[in-house]
BALOBA-1460 file (C-alpha; in Angstrom, 3 decimals):
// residues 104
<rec num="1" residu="x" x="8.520" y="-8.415" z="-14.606"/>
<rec num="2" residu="x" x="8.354" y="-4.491" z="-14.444"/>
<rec num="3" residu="x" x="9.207" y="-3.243" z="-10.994"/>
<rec num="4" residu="x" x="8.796" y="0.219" z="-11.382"/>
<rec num="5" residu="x" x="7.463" y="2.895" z="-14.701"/>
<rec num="6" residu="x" x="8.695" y="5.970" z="-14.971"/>
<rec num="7" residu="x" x="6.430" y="8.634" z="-17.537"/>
<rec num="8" residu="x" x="7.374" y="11.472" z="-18.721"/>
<rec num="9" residu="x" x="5.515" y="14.550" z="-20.028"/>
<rec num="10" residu="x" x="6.634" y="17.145" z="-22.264"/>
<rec num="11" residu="x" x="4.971" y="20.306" z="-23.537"/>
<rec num="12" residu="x" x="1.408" y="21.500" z="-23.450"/>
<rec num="13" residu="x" x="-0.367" y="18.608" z="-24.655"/>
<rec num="14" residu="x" x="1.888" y="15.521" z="-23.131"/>
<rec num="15" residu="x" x="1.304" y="17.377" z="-19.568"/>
<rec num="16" residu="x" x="-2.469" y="17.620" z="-20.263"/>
<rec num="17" residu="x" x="-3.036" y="13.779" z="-21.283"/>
<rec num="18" residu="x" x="-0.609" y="12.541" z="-18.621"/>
<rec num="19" residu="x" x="-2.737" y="14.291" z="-15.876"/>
<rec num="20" residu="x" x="-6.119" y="12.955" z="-17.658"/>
<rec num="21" residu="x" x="-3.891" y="9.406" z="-17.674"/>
<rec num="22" residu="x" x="-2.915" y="10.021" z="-14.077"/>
<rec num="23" residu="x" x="-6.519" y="10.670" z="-12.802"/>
<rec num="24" residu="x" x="-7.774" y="7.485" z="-14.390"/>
<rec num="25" residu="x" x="-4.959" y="5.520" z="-12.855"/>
<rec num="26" residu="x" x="-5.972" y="6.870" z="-9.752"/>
<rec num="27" residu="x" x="-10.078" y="6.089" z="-10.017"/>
<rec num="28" residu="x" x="-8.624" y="2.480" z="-10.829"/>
<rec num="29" residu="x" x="-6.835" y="1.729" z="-7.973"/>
<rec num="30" residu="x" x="-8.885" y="3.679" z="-5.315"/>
<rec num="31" residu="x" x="-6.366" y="6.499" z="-4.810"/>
<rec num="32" residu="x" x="-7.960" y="9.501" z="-3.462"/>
<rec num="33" residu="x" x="-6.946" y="13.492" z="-4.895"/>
<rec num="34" residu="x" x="-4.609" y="13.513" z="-1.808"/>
<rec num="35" residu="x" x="-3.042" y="10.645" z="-2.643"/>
<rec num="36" residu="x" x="-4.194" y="8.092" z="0.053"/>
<rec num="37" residu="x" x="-5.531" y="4.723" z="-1.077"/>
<rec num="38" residu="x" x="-9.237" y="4.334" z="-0.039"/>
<rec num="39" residu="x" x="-9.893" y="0.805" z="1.379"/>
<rec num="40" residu="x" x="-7.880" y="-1.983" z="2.143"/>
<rec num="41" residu="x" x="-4.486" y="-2.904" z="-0.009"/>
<rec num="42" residu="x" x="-4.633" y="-6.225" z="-0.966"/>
<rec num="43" residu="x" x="-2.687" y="-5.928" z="-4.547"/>
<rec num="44" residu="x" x="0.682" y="-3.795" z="-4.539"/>
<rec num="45" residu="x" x="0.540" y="-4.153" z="-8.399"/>
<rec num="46" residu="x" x="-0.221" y="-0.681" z="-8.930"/>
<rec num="47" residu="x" x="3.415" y="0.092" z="-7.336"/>
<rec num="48" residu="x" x="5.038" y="0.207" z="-10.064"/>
<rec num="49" residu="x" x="3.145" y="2.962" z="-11.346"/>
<rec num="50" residu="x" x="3.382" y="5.168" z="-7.115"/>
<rec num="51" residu="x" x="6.066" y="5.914" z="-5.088"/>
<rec num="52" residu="x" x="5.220" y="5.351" z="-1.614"/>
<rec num="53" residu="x" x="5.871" y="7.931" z="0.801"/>
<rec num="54" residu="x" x="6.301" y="7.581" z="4.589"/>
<rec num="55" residu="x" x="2.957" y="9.500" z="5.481"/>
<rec num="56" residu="x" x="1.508" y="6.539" z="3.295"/>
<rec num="57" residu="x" x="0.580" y="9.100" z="0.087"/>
<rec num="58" residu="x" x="1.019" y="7.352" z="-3.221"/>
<rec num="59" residu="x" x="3.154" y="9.771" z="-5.865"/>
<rec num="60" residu="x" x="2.895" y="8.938" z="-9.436"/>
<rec num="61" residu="x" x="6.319" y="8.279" z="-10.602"/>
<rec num="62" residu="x" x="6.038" y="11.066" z="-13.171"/>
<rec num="63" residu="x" x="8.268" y="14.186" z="-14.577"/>
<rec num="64" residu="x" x="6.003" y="16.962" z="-16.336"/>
<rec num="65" residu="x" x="8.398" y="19.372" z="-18.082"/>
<rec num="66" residu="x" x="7.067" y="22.471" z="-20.416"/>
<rec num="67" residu="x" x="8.710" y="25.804" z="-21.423"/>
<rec num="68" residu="x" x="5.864" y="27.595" z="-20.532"/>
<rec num="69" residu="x" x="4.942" y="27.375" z="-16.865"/>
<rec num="70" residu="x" x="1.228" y="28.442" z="-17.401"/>
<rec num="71" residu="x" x="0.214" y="24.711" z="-17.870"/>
<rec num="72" residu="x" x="2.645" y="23.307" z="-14.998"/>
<rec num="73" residu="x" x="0.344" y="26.193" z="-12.867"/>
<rec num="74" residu="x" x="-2.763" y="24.427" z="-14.389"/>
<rec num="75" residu="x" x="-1.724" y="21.183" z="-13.055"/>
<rec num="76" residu="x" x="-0.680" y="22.282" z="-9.362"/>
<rec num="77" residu="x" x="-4.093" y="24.229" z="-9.220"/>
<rec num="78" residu="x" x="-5.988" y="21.242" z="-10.244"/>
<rec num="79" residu="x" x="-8.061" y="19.231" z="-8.007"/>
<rec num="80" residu="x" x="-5.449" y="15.731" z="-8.038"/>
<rec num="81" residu="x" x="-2.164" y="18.596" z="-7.603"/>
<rec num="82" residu="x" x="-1.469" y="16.998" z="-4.040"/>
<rec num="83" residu="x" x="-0.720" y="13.691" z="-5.959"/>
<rec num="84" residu="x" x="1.958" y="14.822" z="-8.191"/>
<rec num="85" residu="x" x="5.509" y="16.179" z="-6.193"/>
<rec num="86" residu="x" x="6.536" y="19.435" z="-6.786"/>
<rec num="87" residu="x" x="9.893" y="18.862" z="-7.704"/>
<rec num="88" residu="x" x="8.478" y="16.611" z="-10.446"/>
<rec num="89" residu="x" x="6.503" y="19.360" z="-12.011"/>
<rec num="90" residu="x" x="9.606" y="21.380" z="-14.286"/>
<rec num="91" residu="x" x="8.515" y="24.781" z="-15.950"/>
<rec num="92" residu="x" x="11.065" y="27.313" z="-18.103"/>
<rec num="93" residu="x" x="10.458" y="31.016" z="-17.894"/>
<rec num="94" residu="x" x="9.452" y="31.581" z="-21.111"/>
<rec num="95" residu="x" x="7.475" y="29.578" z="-23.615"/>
<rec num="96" residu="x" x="9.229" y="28.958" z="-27.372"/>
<rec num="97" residu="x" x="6.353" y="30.971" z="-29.637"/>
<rec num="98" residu="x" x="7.536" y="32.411" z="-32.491"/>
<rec num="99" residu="x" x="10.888" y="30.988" z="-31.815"/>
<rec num="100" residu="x" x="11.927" y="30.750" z="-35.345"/>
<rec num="101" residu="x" x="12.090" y="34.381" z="-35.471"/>
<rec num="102" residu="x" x="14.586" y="34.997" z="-32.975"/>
<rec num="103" residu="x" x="18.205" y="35.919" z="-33.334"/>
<rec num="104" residu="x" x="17.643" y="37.739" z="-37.072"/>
């Protein structure tokens, strides 16, 4: 049995389609935007999936990493961004256009 999934999200579209993924996990288990779960918790199978903290928010066991820290800003200004953690949520400086140009 799994006890606990771990995703990971890399560049512009793996970030985008893991928050999309992360928002529909939530509407199925009856997690809120801030992270609380709405009703009564009967079935702790969607654990695997949260980490529980102690102010009883669930946080998606997820790592979102990009080069380009425009779409990590997307996600923390988007309407679920109290979900995810903010150390979970890794953006570079720069982004890697035109990268095969540089150094000649």
């Amino acid at each position: 049995m799994v006890r606990e999934v771990l995703t990971l999200n890399v560049g512009q579209c793996g970030i985008q389609l893991g928050q999309a993924v992360w928002e529909q996990y939530c509407a199925e288990h009856n997690i809120d935007i801030t992270g609380k779960k709405q009703g009564k918790v009967e079935d702790k199978s969607f654990m695997c999936f949260y980490e529980e903290t102690g102010a009883g928010q669930y946080v998606p066991r997820n790592l979102m990493v990009d080069l380009e820290p425009n779409v990590i800003d997307d996600v923390k200004n988007s309407p679920y961004s109290k979900i995810f953690h903010p150390e979970f949520l890794l953006a570079g400086k720069e982004d890697a256009a035109n990268n095969f140009a540089r150094g000649h």
